[in-house]
KOLGU-4560 file (N, C-alpha, C; in nm, 3 decimals, padded with zeros to 5 digits):
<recs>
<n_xx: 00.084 n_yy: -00.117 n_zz: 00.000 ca_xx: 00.000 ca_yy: 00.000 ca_zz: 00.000 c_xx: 00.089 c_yy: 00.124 c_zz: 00.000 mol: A seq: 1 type: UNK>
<n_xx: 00.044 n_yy: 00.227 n_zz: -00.091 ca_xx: 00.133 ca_yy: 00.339 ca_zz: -00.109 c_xx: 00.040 c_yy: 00.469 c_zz: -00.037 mol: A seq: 2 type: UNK>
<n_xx: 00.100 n_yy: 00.531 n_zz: 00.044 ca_xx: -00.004 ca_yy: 00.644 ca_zz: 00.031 c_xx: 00.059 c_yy: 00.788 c_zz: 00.048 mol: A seq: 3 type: UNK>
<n_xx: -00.041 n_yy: 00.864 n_zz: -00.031 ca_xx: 00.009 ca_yy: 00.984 ca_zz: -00.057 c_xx: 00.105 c_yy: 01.095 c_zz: 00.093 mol: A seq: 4 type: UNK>
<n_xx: 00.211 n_yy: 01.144 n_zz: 00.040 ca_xx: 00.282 ca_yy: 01.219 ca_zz: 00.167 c_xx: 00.241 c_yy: 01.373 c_zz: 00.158 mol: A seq: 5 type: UNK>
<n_xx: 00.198 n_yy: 01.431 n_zz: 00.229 ca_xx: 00.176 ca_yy: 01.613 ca_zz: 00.286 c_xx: 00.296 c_yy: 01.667 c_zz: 00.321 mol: A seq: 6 type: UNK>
<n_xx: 00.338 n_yy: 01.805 n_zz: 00.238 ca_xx: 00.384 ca_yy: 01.927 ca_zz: 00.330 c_xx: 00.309 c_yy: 02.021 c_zz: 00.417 mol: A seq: 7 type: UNK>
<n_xx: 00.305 n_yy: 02.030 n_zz: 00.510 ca_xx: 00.279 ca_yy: 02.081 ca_zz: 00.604 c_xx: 00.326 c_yy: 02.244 c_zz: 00.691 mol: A seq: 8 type: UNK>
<n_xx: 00.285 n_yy: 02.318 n_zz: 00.679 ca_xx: 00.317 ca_yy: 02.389 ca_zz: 00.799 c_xx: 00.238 c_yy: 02.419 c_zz: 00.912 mol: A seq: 9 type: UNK>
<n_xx: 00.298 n_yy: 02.481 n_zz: 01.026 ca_xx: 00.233 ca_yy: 02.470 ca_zz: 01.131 c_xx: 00.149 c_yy: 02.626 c_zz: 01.138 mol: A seq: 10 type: UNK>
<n_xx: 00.012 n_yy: 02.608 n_zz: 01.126 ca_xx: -00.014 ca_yy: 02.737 ca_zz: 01.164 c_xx: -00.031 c_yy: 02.857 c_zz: 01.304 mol: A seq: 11 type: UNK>
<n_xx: -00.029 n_yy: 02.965 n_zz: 01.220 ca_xx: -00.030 ca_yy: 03.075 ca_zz: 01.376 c_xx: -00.112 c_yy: 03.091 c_zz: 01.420 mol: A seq: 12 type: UNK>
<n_xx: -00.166 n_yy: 03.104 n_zz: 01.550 ca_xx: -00.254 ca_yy: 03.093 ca_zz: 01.662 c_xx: -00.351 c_yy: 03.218 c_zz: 01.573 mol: A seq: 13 type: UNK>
<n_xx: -00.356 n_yy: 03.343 n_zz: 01.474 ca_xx: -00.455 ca_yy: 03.359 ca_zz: 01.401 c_xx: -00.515 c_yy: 03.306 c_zz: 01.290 mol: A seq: 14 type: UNK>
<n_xx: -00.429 n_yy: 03.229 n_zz: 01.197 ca_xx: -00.523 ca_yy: 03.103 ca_zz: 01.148 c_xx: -00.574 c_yy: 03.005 c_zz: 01.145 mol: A seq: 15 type: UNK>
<n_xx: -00.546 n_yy: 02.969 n_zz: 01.280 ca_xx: -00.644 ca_yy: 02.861 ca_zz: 01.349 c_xx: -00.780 c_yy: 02.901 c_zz: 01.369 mol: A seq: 16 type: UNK>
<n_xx: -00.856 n_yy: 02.823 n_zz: 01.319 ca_xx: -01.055 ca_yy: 02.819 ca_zz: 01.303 c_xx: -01.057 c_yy: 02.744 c_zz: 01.425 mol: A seq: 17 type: UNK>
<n_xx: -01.033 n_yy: 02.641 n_zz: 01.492 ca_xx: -01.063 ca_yy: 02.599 ca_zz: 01.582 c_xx: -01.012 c_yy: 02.470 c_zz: 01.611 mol: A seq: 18 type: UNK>
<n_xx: -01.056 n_yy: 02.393 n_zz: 01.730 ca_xx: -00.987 ca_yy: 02.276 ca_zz: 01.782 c_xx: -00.955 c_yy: 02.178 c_zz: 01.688 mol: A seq: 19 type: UNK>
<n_xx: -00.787 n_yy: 02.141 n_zz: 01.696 ca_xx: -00.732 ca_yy: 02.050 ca_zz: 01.613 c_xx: -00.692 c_yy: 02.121 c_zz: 01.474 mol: A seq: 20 type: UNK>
<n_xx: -00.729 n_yy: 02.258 n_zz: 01.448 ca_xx: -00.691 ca_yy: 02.284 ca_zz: 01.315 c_xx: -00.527 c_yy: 02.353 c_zz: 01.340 mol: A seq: 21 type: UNK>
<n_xx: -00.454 n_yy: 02.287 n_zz: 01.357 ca_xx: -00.330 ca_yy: 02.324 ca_zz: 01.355 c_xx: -00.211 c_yy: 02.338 c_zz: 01.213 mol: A seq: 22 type: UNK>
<n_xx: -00.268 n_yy: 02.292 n_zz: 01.079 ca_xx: -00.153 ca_yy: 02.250 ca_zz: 01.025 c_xx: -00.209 c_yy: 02.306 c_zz: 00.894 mol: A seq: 23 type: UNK>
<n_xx: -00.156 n_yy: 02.399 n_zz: 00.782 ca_xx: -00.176 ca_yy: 02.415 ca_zz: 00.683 c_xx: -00.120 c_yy: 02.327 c_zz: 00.541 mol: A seq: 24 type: UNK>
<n_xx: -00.224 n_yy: 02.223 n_zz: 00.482 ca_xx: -00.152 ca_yy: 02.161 ca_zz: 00.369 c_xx: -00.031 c_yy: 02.224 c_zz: 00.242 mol: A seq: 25 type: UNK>
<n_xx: 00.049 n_yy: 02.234 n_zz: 00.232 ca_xx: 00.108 ca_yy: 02.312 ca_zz: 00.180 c_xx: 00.127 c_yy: 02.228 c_zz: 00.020 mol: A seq: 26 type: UNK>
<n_xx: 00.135 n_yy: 02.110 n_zz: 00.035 ca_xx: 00.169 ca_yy: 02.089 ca_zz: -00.081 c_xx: 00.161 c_yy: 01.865 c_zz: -00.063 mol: A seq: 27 type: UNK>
<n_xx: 00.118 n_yy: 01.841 n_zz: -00.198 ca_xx: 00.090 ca_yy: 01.689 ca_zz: -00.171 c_xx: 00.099 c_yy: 01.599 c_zz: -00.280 mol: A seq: 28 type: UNK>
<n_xx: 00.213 n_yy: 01.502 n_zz: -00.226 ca_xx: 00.299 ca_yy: 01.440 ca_zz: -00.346 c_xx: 00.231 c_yy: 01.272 c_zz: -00.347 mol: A seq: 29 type: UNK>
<n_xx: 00.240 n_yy: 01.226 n_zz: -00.484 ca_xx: 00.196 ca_yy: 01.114 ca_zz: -00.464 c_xx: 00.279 c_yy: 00.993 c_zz: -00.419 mol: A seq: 30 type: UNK>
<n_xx: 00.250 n_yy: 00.896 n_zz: -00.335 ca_xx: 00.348 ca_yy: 00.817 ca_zz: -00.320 c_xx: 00.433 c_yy: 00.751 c_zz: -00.403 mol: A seq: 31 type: UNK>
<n_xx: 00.399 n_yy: 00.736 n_zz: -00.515 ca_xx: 00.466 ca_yy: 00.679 ca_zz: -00.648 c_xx: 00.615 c_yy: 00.725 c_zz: -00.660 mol: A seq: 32 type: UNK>
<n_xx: 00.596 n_yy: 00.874 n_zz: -00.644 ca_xx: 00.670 ca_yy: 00.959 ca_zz: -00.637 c_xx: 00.814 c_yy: 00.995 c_zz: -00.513 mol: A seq: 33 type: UNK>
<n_xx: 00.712 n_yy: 00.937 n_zz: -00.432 ca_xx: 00.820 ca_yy: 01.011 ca_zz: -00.275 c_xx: 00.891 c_yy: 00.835 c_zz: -00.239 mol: A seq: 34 type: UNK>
<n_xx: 00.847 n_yy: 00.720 n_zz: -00.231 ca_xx: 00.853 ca_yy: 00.608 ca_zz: -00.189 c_xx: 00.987 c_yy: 00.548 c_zz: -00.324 mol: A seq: 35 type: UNK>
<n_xx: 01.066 n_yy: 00.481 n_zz: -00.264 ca_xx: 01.143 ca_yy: 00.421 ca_zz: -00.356 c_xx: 01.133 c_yy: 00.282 c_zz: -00.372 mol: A seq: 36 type: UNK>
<n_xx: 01.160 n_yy: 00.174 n_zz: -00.518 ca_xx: 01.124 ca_yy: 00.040 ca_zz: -00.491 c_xx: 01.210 c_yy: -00.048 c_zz: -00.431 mol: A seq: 37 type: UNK>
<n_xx: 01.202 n_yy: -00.167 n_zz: -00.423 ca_xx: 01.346 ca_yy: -00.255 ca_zz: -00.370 c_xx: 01.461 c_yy: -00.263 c_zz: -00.484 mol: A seq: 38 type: UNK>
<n_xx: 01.432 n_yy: -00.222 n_zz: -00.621 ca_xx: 01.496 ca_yy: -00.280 ca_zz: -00.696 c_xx: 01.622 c_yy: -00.116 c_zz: -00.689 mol: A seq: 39 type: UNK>
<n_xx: 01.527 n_yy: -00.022 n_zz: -00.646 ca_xx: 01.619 ca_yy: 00.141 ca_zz: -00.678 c_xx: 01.684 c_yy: 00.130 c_zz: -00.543 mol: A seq: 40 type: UNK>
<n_xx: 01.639 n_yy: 00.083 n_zz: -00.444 ca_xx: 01.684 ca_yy: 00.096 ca_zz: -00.283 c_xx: 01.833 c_yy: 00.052 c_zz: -00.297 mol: A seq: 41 type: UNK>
<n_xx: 01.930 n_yy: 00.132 n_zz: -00.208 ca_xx: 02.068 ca_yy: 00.093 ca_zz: -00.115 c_xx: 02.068 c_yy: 00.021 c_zz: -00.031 mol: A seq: 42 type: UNK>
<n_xx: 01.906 n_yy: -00.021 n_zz: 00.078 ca_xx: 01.953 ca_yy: -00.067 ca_zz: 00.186 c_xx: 01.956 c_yy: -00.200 c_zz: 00.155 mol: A seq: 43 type: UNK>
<n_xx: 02.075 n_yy: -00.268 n_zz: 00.242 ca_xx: 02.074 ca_yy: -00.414 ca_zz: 00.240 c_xx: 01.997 c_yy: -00.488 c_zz: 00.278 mol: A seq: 44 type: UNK>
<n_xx: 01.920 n_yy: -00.458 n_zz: 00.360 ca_xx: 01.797 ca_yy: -00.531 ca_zz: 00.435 c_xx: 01.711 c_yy: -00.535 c_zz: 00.369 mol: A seq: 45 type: UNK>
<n_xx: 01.676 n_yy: -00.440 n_zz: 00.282 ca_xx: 01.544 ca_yy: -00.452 ca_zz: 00.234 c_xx: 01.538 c_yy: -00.544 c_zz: 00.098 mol: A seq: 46 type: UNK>
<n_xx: 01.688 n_yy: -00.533 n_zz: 00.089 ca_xx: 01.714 ca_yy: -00.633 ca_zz: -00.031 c_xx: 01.705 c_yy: -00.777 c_zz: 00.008 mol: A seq: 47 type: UNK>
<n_xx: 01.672 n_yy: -00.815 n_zz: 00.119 ca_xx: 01.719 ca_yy: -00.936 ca_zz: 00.181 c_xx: 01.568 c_yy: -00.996 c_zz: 00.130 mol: A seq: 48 type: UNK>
</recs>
């Protein structure tokens, strides 16, 4: 399962609407994109 990764920033106590809204999406990549496969990977383990 791949799933999509968020940039994030944290917002300032005036653009907060209310409880839990802390974080402005800034930008959103697809996992295809951000995730690497076993065959492109360095690590040894994962090669195992």
């Amino acid at each position: 399962m791949i799933n999509s990764v968020y940039l994030a920033q944290v917002k300032t106590p005036a653009e907060s609407k209310g409880k839990w809204d802390y974080y402005k999406i800034l930008k959103t990549m697809p996992g295809e994109q951000v995730y690497t496969t076993p065959e492109e990977s360095t690590c040894p383990i994962w090669k195992q």
